[in-house]
C-alpha atoms as one frame of an Amber mdcrd trajectory, in Angstrom:
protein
 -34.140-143.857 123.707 -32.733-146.497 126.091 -33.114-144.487 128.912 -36.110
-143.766 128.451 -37.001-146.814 128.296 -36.049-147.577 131.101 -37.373-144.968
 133.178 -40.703-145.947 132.047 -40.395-149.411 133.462 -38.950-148.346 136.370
 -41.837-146.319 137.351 -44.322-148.580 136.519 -42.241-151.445 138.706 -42.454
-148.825 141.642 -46.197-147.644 141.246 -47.052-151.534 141.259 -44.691-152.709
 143.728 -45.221-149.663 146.412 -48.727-150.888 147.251 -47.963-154.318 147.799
 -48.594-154.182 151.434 -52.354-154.467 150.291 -51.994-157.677 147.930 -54.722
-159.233 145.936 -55.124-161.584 143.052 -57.424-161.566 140.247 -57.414-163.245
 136.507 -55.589-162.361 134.065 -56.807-160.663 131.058 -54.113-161.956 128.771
 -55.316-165.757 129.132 -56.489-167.800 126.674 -60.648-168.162 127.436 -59.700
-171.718 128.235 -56.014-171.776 129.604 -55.459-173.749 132.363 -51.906-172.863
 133.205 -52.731-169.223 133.215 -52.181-168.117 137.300 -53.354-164.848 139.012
 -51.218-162.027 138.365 -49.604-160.109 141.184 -52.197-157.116 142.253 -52.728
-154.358 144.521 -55.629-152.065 145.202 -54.206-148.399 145.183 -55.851-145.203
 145.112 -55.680-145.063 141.660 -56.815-148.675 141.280 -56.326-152.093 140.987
 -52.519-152.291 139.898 -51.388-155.764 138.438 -48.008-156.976 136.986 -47.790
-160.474 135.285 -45.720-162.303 132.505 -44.431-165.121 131.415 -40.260-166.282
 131.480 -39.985-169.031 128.664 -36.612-170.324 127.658 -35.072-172.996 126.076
 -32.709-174.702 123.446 -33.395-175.027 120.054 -31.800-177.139 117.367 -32.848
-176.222 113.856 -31.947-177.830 110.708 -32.651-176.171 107.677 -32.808-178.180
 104.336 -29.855-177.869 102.324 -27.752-175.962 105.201 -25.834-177.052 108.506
 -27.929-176.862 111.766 -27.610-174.929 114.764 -27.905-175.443 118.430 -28.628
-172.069 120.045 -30.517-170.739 123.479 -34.123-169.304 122.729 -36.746-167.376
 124.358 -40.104-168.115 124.205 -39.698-171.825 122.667 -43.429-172.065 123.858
 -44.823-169.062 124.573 -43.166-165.551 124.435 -41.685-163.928 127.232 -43.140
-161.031 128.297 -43.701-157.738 131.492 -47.484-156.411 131.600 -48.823-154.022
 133.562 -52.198-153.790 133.976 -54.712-151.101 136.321 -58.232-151.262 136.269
 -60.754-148.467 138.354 -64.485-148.791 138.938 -66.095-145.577 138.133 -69.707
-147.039 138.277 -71.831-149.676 139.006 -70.848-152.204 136.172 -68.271-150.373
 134.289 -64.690-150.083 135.187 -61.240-148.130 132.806 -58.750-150.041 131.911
 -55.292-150.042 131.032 -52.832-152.924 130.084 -49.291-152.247 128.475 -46.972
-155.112 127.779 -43.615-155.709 126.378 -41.819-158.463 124.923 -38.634-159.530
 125.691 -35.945-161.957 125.104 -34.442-164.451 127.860 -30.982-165.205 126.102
 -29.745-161.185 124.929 -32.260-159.213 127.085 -33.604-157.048 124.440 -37.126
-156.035 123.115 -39.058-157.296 121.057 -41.604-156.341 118.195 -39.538-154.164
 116.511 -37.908-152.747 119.917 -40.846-151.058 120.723 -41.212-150.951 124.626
 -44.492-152.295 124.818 -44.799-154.478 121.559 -46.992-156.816 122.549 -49.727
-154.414 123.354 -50.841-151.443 124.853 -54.150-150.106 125.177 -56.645-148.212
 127.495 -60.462-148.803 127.532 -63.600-148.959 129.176 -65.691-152.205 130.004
 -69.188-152.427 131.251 -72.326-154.460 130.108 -72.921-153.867 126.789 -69.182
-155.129 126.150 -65.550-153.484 125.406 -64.453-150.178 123.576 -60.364-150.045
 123.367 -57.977-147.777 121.916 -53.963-148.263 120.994 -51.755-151.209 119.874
 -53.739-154.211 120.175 -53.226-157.823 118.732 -56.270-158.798 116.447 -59.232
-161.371 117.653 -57.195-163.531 115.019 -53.805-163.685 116.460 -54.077-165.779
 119.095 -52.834-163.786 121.477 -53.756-160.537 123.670 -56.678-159.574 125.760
 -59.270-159.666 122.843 -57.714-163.085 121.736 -60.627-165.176 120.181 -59.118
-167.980 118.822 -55.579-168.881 120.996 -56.971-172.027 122.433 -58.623-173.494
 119.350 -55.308-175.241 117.978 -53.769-177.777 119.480 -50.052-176.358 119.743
 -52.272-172.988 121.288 -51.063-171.513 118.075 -47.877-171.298 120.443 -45.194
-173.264 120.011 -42.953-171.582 117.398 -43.510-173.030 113.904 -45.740-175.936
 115.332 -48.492-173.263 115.679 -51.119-172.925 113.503 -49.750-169.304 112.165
 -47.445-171.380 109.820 -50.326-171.866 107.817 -52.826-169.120 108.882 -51.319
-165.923 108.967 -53.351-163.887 111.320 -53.236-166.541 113.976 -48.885-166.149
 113.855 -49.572-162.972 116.252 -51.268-160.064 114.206 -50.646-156.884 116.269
 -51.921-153.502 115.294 -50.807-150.086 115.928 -53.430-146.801 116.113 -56.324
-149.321 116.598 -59.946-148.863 117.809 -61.567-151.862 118.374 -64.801-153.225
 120.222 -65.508-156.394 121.852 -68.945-157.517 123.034 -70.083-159.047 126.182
 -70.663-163.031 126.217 -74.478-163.917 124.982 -74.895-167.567 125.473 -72.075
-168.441 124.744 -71.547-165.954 121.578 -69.354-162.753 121.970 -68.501-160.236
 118.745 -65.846-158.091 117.803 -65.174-155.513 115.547 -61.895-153.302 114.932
 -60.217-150.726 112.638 -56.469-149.589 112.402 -55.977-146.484 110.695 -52.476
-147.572 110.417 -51.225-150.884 111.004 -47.454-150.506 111.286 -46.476-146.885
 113.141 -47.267-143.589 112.312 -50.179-142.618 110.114 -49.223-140.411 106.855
 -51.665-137.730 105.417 -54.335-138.851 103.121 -56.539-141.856 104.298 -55.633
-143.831 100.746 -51.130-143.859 102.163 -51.930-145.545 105.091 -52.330-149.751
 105.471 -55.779-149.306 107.418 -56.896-152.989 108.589 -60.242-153.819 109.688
 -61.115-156.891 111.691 -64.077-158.706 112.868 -63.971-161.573 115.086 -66.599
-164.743 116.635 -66.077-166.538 119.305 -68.841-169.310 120.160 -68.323-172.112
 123.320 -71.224-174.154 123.995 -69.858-177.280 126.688 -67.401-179.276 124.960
 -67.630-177.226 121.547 -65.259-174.122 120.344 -65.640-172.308 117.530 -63.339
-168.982 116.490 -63.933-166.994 113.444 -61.848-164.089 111.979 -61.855-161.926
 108.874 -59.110-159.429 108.265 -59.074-157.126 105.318 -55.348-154.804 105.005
 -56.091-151.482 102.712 -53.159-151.492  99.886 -52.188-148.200 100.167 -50.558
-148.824  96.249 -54.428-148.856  95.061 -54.150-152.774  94.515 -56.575-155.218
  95.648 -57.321-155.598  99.448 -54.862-158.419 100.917 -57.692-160.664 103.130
 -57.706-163.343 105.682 -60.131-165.533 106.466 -60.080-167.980 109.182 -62.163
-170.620 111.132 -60.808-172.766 113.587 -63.016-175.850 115.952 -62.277-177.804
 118.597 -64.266-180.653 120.486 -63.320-181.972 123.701 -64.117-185.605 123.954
 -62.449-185.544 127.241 -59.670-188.575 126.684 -58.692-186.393 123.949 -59.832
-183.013 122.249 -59.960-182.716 118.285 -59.122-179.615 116.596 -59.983-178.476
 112.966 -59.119-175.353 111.224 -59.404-173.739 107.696 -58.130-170.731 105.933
 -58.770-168.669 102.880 -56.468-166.026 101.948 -56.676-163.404  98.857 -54.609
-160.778  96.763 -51.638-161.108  99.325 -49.324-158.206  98.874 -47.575-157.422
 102.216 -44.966-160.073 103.294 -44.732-158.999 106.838 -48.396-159.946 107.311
 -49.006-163.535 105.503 -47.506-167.130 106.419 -45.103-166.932 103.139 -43.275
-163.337 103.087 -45.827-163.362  99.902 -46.199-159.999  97.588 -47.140-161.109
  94.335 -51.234-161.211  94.867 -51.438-164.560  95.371 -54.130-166.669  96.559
 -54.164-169.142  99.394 -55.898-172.093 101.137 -55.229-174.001 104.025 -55.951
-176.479 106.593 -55.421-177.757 110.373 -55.871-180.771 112.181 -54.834-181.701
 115.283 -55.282-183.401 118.946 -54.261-182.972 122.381 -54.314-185.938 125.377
 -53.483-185.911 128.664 -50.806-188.733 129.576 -48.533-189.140 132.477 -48.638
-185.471 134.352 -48.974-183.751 130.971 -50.629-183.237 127.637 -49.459-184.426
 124.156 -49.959-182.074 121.350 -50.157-183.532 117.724 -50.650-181.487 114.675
 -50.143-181.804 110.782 -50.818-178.290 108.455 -51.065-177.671 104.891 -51.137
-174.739 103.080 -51.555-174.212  99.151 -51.034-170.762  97.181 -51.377-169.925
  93.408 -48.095-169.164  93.500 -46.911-172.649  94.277 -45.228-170.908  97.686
 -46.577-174.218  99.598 -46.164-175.703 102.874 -46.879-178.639 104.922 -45.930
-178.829 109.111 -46.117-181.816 110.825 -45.837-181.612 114.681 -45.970-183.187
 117.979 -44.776-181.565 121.507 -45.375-182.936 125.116 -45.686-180.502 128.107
 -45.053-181.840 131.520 -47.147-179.801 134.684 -44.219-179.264 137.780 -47.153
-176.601 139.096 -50.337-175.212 137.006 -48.045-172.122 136.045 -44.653-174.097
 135.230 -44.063-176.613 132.758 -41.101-178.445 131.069 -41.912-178.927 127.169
 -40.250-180.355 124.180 -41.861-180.162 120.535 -39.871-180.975 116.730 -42.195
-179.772 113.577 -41.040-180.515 109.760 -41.391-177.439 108.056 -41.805-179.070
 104.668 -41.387-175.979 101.545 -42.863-176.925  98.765 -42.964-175.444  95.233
 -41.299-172.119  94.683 -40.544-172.618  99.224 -38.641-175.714  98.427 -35.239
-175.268  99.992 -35.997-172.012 101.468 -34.590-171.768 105.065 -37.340-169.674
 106.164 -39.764-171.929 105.310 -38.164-175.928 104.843 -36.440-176.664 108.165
 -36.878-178.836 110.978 -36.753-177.925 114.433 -36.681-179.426 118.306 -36.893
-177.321 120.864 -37.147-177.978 124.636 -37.381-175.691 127.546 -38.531-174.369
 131.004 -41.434-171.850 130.797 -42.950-170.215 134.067 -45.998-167.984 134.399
 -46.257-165.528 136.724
């Protein structure tokens, strides 16, 4: 399995890197809408194509203290942002519309390995076509909740870029922690004034499907995305199919931001119901509870960087509660490399009240470089 693994990156490092002699540089599709420290990815026009490789190299050191336990000092990838090796191609077949492929992996800086599950490309992997009336995809593809991936609709609308480790707004609102989705087909429409759409369905969210429609965890997601000068305004709702015959675990989420230009003001809510799979909700939760929660935070620029402030709160019927207060500071060396350091106070309460997973505190600090 490990060689093949291999071999597959291997090949794709070749194709890419054998038509370098004809360089060019175009945006990446994995940026945030409004990420300023996203930089061109490496390209080349082939035969074939437009051939791109990009990523991002984050590590650091992390000190976390959980509450009732010693702490511990260790080396971490992706303190800020994952680290991750995409590969993207994209052909013009006619006048407007253009194929597209993008597969990307995620890896770890301190041990080398994989990612997701050790999948080779975890964080996603899709083809599709593009054209005017928007974006049909097919594969493993991160939700327009989970604030990150191509179809990404809400990344940027949280102060901590719902980055950040813990400090991100996924402690609180689970699709926005990174919801990826195997066997997915999902469509994304063009931007109209300001507005774009999406719509998705997974016929299996976590690998292979089973026989019978009713076995299967099928998600279905819609997204909103609406920017209109200084205003931002992402909408989700996720709905995962018990496959037990249970009630429908759903997430609702709706995150704002307005940029006042000495600082920008974020505010998000959540509503979660009949939570029954622990790998997909904030709180490993599996006992049908409900949930509610809340985000507000701000972001300034001040001496070469931005300062990132934050404070969440989430509330369940299950008393599995928690409350994250947060503040980071990035410093710009370039627009693709920064040095950052954040802490957060994962506060457990209720039945999360000395649980390490969930009542820690944490400072990190580290180097990350996009490329």
């Amino acid at each position: 399995m490990i060689f093949h693994r291999t071999v597959v990156v291997i090949a794709l490092l070749g194709l890419a890197t054998g038509a370098f002699a004809q360089e060019l540089r175009g945006k990446s599709l994995d940026a945030a809408p409004a990420d300023p420290n996203a930089p061109a990815p490496i390209a080349a026009n082939t035969p074939a194509g437009i051939i791109s490789i990009y990523g991002i190299a984050d590590g650091g050191v992390e000190y976390t203290k959980p509450a009732g336990q010693e702490g511990t000092s260790e080396v971490v990838s992706g303190g800020k942002s994952g680290s991750r090796l995409g590969f993207r191609g994209i052909k013009e077949f006619d006048k407007g519309w253009n194929a597209q492929v993008v597969l990307e992996m995620g890896y770890t800086l301190d041990n080398g390995t994989l990612k997701q599950g050790g999948r080779t490309f975890g964080r996603q992997a899709f083809v599709a076509l593009n054209g005017p009336v928007g974006t049909l995809a097919i594969g493993r593809i991160p939700a327009f909740s989970a604030g990150s991936g191509n179809f990404d609709y809400v990344g940027d609308i949280d102060a901590f870029l719902t980055q950040f480790g813990t400090a991100g707004a996924g402690s609180v609102l689970s699709s926005a922690a990174g919801l990826r989705l195997d066997n997915t087909v999902l469509y994304s429409s063009p931007v109209m004034n300001g507005l774009r759409l999406g719509v998705g369905h997974s016929f299996q969210n976590d690998g292979g499907e089973s026989p019978g429609t009713g076995n299967n965890e099928h998600v279905t997601i819609t997204g909103l995305r609406y920017d209109n000068g200084p205003l931002s305004i992402g909408a989700s709702f996720d709905i995962f199919h018990n496959p037990t015959g249970g009630p429908n675990e759903k997430h609702f989420q709706l995150l704002t931001a307005y940029d006042f230009q000495v600082a920008k003001v974020f505010l998000a809510g959540g509503k979660e119901q009949d939570l029954f799979d622990g790998n997909d909700n904030a709180t490993s939760t599996t006992d049908g509870a409900n949930s509610k929660s809340a985000v507000l935070g701000v972001t300034t620029p001040f001496a070469g960087g931005t300062i990132r402030a934050s404070y969440q709160w989430r509330n369940q019927t299950d008393s599995r509660n928690v409350r994250v207060p947060s503040l980071g500071y990035e410093y710009y060396l370039l627009k693709n490399l920064q040095l950052y350091a954040y802490f957060d106070d994962v506060q457990g309460k209720g039945a999360l009240k000395g649980d390490p997973d969930h009542d820690h505190r944490d400072f990190a600090a580290g180097i990350y470089f996009r490329f």
